[in-house]
MARTOR-151127 format. One record per residue (C-alpha): residue number from 1; x, z, y; residue in three letters. Coordinates in Angstrom, 2 decimals. Example, Ala and Ser with C-alpha at 12.3 -4.5 7.8 and 13.67 -1.06 7.14 Angstrom:
    k        X        Z        Y    r
    1    12.30     7.80    -4.50  ALA
    2    13.67     7.14    -1.06  SER
END
This chain:
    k        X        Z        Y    r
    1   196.23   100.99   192.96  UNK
    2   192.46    99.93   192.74  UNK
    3   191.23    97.38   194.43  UNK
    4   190.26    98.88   197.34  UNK
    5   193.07   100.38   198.56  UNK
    6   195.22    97.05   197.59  UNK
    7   193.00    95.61   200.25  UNK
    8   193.67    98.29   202.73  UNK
    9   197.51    98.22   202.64  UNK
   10   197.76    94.31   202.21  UNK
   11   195.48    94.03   205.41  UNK
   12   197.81    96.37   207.25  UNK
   13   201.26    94.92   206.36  UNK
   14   199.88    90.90   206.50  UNK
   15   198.58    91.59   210.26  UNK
   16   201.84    93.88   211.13  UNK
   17   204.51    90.94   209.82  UNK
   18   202.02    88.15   210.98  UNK
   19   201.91    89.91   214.65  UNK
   20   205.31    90.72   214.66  UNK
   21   206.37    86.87   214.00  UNK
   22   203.44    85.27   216.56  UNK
   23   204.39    87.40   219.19  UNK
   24   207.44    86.08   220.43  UNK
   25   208.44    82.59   218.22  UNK
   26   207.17    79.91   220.43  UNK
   27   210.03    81.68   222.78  UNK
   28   212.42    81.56   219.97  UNK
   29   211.40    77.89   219.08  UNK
   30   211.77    77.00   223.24  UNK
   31   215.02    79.22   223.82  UNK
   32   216.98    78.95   221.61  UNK
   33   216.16    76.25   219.20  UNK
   34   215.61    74.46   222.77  UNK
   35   212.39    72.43   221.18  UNK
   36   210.31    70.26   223.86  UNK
   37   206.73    70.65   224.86  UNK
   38   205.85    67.23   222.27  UNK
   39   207.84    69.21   219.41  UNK
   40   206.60    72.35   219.89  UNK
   41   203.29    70.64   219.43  UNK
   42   203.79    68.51   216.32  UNK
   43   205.20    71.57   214.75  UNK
   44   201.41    72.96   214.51  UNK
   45   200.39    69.47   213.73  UNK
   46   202.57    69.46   211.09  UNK
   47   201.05    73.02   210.33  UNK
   48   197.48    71.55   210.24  UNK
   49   197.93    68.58   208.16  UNK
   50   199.95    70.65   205.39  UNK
   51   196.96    73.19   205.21  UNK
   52   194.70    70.42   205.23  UNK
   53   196.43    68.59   202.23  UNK
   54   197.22    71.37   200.00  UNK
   55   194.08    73.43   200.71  UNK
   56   192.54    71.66   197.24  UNK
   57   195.76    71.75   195.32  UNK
   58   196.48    75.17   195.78  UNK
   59   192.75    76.14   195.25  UNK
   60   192.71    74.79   191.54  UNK
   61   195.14    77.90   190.68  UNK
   62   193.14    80.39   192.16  UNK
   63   189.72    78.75   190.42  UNK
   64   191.64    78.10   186.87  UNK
   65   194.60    80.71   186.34  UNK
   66   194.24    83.35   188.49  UNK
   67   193.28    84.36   192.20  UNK
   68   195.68    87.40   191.79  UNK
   69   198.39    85.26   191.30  UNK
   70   197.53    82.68   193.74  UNK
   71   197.36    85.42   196.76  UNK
   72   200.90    86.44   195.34  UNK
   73   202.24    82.63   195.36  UNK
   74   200.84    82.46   198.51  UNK
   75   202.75    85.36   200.08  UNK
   76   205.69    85.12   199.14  UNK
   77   205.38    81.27   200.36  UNK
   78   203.99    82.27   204.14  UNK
   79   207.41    85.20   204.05  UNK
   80   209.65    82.27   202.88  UNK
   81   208.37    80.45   205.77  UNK
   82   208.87    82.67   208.47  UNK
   83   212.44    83.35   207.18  UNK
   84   213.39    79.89   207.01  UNK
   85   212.17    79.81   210.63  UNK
   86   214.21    82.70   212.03  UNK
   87   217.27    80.78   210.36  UNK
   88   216.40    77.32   212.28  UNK
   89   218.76    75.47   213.55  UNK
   90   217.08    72.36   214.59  UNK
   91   213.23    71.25   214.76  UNK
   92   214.02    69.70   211.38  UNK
   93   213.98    73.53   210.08  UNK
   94   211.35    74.36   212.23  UNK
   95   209.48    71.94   211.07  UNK
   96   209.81    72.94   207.16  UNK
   97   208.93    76.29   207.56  UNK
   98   205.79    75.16   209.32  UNK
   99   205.35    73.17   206.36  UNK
  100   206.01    76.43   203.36  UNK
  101   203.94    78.58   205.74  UNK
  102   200.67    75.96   205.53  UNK
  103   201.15    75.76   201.49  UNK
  104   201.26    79.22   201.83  UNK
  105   198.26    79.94   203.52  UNK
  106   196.47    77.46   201.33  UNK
  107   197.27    79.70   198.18  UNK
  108   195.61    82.61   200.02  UNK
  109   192.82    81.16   201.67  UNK
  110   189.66    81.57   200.25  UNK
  111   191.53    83.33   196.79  UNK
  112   191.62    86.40   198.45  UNK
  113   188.26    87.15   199.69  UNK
  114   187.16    85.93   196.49  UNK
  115   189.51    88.69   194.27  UNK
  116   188.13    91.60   196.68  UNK
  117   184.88    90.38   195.67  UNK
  118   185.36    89.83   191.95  UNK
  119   186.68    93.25   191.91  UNK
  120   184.88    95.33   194.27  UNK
  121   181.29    93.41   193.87  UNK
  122   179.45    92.00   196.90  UNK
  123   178.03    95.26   198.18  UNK
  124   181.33    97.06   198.45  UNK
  125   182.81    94.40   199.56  UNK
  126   181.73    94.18   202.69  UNK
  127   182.36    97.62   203.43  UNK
  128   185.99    97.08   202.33  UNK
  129   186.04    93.75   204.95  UNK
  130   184.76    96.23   208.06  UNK
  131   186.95    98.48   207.19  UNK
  132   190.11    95.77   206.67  UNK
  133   189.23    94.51   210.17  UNK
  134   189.08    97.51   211.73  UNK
  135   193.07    98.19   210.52  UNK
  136   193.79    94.81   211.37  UNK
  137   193.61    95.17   214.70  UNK
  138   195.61    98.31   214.59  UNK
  139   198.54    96.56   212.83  UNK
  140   198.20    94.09   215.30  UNK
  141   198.60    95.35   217.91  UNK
  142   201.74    97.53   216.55  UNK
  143   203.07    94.49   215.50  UNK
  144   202.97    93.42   218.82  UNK
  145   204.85    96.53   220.20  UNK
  146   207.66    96.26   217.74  UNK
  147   208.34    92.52   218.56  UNK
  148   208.42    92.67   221.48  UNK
  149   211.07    95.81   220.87  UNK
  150   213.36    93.83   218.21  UNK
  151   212.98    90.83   220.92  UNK
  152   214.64    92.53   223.60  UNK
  153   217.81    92.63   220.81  UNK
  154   217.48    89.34   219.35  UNK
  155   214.90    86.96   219.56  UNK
  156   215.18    86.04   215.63  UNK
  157   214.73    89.26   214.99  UNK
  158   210.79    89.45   214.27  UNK
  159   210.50    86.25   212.39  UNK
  160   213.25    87.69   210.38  UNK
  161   211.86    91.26   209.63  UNK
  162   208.34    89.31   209.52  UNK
  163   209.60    87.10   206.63  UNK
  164   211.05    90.49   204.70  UNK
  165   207.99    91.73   205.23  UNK
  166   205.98    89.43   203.68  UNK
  167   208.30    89.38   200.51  UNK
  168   208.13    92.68   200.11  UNK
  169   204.64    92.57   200.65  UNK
  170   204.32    89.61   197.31  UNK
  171   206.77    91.89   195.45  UNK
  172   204.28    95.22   196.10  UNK
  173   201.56    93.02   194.82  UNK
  174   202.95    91.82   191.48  UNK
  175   202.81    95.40   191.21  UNK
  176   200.05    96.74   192.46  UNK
  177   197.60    94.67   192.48  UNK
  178   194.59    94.46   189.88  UNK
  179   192.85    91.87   188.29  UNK
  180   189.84    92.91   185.74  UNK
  181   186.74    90.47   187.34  UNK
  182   188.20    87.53   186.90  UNK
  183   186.26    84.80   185.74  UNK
  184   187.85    81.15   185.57  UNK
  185   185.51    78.78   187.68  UNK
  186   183.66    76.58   185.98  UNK
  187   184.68    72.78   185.91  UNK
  188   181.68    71.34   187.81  UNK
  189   181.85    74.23   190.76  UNK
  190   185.66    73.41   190.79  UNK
  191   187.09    72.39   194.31  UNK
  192   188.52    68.43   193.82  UNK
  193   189.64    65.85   195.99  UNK
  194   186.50    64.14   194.60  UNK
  195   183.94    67.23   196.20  UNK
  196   185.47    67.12   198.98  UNK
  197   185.10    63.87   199.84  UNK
  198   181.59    64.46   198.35  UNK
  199   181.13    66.98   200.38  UNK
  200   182.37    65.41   203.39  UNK
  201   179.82    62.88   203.04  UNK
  202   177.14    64.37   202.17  UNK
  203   177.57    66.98   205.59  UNK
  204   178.13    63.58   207.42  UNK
  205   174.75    62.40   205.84  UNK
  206   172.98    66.11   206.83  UNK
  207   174.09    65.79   210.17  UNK
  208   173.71    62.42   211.36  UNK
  209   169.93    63.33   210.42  UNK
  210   169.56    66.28   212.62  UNK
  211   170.57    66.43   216.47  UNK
  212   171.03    69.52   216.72  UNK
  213   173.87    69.62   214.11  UNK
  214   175.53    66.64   215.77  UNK
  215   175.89    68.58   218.84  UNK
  216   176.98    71.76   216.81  UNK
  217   179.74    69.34   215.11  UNK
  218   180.94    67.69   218.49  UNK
  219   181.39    70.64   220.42  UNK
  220   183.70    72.11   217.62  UNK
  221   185.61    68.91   217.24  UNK
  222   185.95    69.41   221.13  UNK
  223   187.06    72.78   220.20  UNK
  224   189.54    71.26   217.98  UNK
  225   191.04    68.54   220.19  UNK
  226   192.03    70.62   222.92  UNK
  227   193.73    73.53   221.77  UNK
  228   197.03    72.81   220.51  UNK
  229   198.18    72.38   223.94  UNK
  230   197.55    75.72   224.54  UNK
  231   198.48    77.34   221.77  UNK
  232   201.74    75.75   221.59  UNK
  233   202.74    75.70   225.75  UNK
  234   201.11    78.41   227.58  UNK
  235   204.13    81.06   226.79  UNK
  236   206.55    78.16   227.70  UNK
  237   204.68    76.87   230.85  UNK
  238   204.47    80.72   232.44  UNK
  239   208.11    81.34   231.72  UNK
  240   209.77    77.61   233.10  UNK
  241   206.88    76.77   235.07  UNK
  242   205.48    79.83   236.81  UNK
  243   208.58    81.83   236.10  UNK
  244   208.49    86.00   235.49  UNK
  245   209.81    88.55   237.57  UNK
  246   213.73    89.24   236.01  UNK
  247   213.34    93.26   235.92  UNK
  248   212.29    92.54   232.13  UNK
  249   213.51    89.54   229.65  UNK
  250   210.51    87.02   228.82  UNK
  251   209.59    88.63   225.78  UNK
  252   209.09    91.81   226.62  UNK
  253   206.00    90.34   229.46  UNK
  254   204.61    87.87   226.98  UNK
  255   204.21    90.98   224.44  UNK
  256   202.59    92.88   226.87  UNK
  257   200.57    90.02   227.67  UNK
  258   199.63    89.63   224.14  UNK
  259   198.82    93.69   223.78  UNK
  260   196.52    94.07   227.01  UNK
  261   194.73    90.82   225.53  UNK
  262   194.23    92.58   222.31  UNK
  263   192.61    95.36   224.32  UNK
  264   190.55    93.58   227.14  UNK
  265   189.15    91.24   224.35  UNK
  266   188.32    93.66   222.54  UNK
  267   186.30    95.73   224.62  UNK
  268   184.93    92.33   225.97  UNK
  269   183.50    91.79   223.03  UNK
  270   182.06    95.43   222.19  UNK
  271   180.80    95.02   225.68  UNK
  272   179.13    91.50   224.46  UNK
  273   177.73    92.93   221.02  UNK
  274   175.46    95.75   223.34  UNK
  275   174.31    93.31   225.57  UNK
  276   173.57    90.20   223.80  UNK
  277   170.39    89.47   222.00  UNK
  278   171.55    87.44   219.15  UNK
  279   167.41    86.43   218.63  UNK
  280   167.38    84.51   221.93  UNK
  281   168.67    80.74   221.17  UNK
  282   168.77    79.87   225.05  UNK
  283   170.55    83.74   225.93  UNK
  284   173.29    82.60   223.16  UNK
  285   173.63    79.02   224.32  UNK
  286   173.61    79.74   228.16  UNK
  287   176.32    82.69   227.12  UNK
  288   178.14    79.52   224.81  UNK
  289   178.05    77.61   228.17  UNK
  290   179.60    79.98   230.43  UNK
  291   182.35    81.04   228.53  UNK
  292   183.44    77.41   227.96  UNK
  293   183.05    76.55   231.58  UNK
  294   184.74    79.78   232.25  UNK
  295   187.54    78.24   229.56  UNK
  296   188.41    75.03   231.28  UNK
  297   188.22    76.23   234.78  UNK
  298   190.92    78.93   233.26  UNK
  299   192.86    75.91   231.76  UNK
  300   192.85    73.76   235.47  UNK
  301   193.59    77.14   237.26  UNK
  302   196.77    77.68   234.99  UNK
  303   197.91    74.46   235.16  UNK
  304   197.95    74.36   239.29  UNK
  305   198.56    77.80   239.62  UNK
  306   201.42    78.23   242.60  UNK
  307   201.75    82.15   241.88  UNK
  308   201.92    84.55   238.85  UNK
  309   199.47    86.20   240.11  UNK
  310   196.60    83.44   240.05  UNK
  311   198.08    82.42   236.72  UNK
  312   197.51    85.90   235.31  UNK
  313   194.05    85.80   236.24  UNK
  314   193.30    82.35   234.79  UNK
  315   195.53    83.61   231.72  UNK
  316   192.99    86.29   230.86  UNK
  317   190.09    84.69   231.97  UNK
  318   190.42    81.69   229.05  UNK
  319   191.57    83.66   226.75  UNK
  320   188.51    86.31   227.41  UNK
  321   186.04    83.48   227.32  UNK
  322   187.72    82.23   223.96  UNK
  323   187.52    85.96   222.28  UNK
  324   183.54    85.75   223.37  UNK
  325   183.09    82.49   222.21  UNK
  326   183.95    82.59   218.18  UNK
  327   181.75    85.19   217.44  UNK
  328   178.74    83.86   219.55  UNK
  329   179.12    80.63   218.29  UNK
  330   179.52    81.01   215.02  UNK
  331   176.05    83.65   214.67  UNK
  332   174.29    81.03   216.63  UNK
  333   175.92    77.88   214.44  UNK
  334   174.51    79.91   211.40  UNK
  335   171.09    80.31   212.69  UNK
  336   171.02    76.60   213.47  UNK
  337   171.00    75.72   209.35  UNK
  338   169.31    75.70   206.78  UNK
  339   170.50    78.40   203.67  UNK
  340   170.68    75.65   201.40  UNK
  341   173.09    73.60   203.27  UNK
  342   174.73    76.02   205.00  UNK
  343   177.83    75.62   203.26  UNK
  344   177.66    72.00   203.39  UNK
  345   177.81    71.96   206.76  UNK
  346   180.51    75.07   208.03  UNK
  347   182.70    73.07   205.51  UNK
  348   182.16    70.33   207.33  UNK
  349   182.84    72.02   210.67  UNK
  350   186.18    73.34   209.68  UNK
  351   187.19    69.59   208.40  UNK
  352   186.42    68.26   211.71  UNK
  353   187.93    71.30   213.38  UNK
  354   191.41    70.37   211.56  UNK
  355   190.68    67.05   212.55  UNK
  356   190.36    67.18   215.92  UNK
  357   193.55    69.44   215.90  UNK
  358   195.43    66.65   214.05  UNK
  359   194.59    64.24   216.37  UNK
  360   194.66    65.77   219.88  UNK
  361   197.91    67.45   219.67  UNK
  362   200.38    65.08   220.03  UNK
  363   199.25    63.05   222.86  UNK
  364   198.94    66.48   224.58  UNK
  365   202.39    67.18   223.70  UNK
  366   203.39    64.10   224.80  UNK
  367   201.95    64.39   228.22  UNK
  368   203.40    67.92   227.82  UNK
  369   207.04    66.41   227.84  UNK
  370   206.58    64.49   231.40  UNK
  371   204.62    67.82   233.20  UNK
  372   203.28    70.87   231.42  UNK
  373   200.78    71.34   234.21  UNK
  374   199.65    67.65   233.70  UNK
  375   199.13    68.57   229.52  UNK
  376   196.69    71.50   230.62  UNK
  377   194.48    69.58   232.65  UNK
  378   194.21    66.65   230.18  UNK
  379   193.53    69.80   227.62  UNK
  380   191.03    70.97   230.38  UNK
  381   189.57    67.37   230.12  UNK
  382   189.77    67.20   226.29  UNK
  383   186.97    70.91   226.37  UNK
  384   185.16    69.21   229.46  UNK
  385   182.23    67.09   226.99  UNK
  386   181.54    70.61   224.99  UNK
  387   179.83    71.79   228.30  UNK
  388   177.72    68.44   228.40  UNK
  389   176.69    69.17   224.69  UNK
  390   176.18    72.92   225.08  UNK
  391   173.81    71.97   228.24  UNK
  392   171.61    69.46   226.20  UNK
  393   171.06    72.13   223.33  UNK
  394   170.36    75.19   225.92  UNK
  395   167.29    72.70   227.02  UNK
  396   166.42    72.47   223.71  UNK
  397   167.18    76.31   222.18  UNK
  398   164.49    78.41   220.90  UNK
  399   164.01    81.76   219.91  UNK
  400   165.22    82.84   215.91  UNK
  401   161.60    83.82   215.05  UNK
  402   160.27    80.67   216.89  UNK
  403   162.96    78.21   214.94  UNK
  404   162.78    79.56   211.78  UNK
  405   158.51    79.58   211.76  UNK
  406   158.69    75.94   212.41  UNK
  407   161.35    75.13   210.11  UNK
END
């Protein structure tokens, strides 16, 4: 295959198998390996710090031997994952596969956009990205269907037929998959233990210079903090907490859930890209503020929630707000810095991101073990100063053209 098409079929099967294990394994990991609200959590901690550990190791194979074969390493390591974790017994398990699938991810992150790259050039590249997003979401939201189908049998089926998946996936690449613009990366543009912590300092140094990068920095470590809790409890909370009417099994409503999210977030944000003007720095930060108030009032409306149907509303509500917000933020985020430390500084982001993921988690898991509803409001309180920083920087926000002529 060239390059191209490689791209096309790995986006399709990596977002089918991915979707098709995401769906339904936080049920799985609360059913039947019976895991608490503070393991369920720690899991994705676990998750988190593995990715952050190994996300330098694994990079010096795709810089030095080959990115072709690190994407393949990595593969095979995220199916190995999953399969270990449809073949849990006990968190112990759960907790290793949490750990292959983070190594995994490592080996792929980063490697891969660079081989399309290397072998498409940057031009066709990004016509080869639009078009790999556009088929994500496609074998997304099949994925979806189908595990929520195989659930209805056997809740280990997905993360089983996920893991396969994935291996077959590796296997198709060792065959399929080209490699002819590979260049090995020079020593001193290398990724090291040493630039990173370079790195980290010297976007610590940037930022504690500039405000308006400190607030761009907090709100995402904000970001960070909170969101385990969600990500880990909300399937758990609506089925023990809120409870689901019996005519269907649990799985079955959570995948629908999951589908008619894929679609109202999607048109939410079509709806979004023809209304917003992206030139406007106080239209984007007043749109930045009202999607994360609209976030934590979804979070303290879940939590309290005495009806399904008031805790469907919140449901889509946050998780509308939270589709709205990563594109929105991240264009504004970009037109906040500088070209030449651009880089510097989203690196820095994502460290603090992981960070504040790392750190928030388990007390939010352990609150989650006394009351679930309790563990949303704290994560509801966690988001809370983001709206206090997005308020001081919509005072401040200027136009694009007016921002950049001043710069």
């Amino acid at each position: 295959m060239n390059a191209f098409h490689v791209h096309l079929t790995r986006t399709f099967l990596l977002h089918f198998a991915q979707s098709l294990v995401f769906t339904t394994w936080m049920i799985f990991q609360a059913q039947i390996l019976k895991l608490d609200a503070l393991q369920l959590v720690l899991i994705g901690t676990m998750m988190e710090i593995s990715i952050l550990l190994f996300e330098i190791p694994t990079g010096v194979v795709a810089d030095v031997i080959s990115r072709r074969l690190s994407v393949i390493v990595g593969t095979l390591l995220m199916g190995v994952g999953f399969l270990v974790m449809g073949l849990a017994s006990s968190f112990e398990m759960a907790l290793a596969s949490q750990i292959l699938w983070g190594i995994g991810y490592t080996f792929t992150s980063g490697a891969y956009d660079a081989w399309l790259v290397d072998e498409l050039g940057q031009d066709r590249a990004g016509h080869a990205f639009i078009r790999g997003s556009q088929i994500s979401r496609v074998a997304g939201l099949l994925g979806i269907i189908t595990s929520t189908v195989l659930a209805t049998l056997r809740l280990d089926l997905p993360l089983l037929i996920g893991g396969g998946i994935h291996l077959v996936h590796g296997l198709l690449l060792m065959v399929v998959m080209p490699e002819h613009g590979f260049t090995p990366t020079p020593r001193e543009e290398r990724s090291t233990w040493r630039v990173y912590f370079q790195t980290f300092g010297q976007g610590l140094a940037l930022i504690r210079s500039r405000p308006t990068l400190v607030n761009i920095v907090g709100i995402g470590l904000f970001f960070g903090l909170f969101s385990e809790a969600w990500d880990r409890l909300w399937q758990i909370h609506l089925i023990d907490t809120i409870g689901l009417p019996a005519q269907l099994p649990p799985q079955t409503w959570i995948g629908l859930l999951f589908a008619l999210d894929a679609i109202f977030g999607a048109a939410a944000v079509e709806a979004l890209h023809r209304r917003l003007d992206t030139g406007s720095g106080r239209q984007m930060t007043t749109s930045l503020l009202v999607f994360t108030a609209a976030m934590v009032i979804g979070l303290i409306v879940y939590a309290i929630a005495g009806s399904l149907a008031i805790a469907l509303i919140a449901f889509f509500a946050f998780t509308i707000a939270r589709s709205l917000i990563e594109p929105v933020l991240a264009t504004w985020t970009n037109q906040q810095i500088d070209s030449r430390v651009r880089a510097t500084v989203l690196s820095m982001q994502s460290q603090v991101d992981a960070i504040g993921q790392i750190a928030g988690g388990p007390p939010l898991g352990a609150i989650g073990q006394r009351s679930l509803r309790l563990a949303f409001i704290a994560s509801a309180l966690t988001l809370s100063p983001a709206l206090a920083l997005l308020e001081r920087v919509r005072r401040t926000a200027t136009d694009v053209d007016t921002a950049v002529s001043t710069s």
